[in-house]
N, C-alpha and C positions, 0 to 999 in steps of 0.2 A: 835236446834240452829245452826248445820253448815248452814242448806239448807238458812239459813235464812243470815248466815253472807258471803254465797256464793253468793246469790243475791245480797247484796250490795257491793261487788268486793272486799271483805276484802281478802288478800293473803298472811296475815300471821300466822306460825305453830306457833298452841299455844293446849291445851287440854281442849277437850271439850266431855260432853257428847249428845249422840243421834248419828243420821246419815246424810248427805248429802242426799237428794235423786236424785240429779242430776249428783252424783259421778258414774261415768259406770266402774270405775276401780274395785270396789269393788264387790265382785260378793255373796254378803249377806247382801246388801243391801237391809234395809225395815222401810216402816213408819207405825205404826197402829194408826187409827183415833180414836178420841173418843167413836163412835158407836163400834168399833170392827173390820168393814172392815181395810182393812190394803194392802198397794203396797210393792211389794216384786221383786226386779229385776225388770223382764217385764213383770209382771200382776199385774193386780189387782182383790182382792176378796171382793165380796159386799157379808158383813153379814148377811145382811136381805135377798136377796136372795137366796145366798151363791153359785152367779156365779165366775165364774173365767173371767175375760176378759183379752186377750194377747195385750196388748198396745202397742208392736211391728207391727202386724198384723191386731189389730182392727175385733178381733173375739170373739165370747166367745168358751169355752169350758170344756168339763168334766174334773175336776180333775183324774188324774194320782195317783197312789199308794204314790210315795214321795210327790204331791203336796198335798194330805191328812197330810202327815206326818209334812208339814208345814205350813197349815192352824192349826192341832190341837198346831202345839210351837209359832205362833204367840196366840192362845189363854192363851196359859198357861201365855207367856210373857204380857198380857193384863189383865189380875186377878191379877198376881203376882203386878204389877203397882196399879193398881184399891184398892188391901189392903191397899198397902202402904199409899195412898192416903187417906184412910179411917181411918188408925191407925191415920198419920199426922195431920187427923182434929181432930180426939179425944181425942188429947196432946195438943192441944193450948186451 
């Protein structure tokens, strides 16, 4: 919801959840897609691939030891949602 009330020029503090993704001040900033891929800072990693692309640079490239470490916590963070989801349909 921010990126979305960021695009309509909304500029007032109020609480919300999710992330901006055009917020550059925030340096943990990430959005994961329904598939899985997910932008995180200045890359993005396609799942189905499971390239890394530098959207700074307009490269791809091997993940790095940390960017394993945070390709596998955007996973965990994408199951852990995906339960939820599943519990939530099984209670209505």
């Amino acid at each position: 919801m921010p990126t979305i009330v960021d695009l309509l020029g909304i500029k007032t503090e109020f609480y919300t959840t999710g992330n901006n993704i055009f917020d550059k001040t925030d340096k943990n900033n990430y959005v994961i897609f329904k598939d899985g891929s997910f932008v995180y800072n200045d890359f993005y990693y396609n799942r189905n691939s499971e390239d890394l692309y530098d959207l700074k640079h307009g490269i791809y490239f091997k993940p790095t030891k940390e960017d394993k470490k945070i390709i596998q916590k955007m996973k965990k963070i994408k199951e852990a949602n995906d339960s939820y989801i599943l519990i939530r349909n099984k209670l209505k």
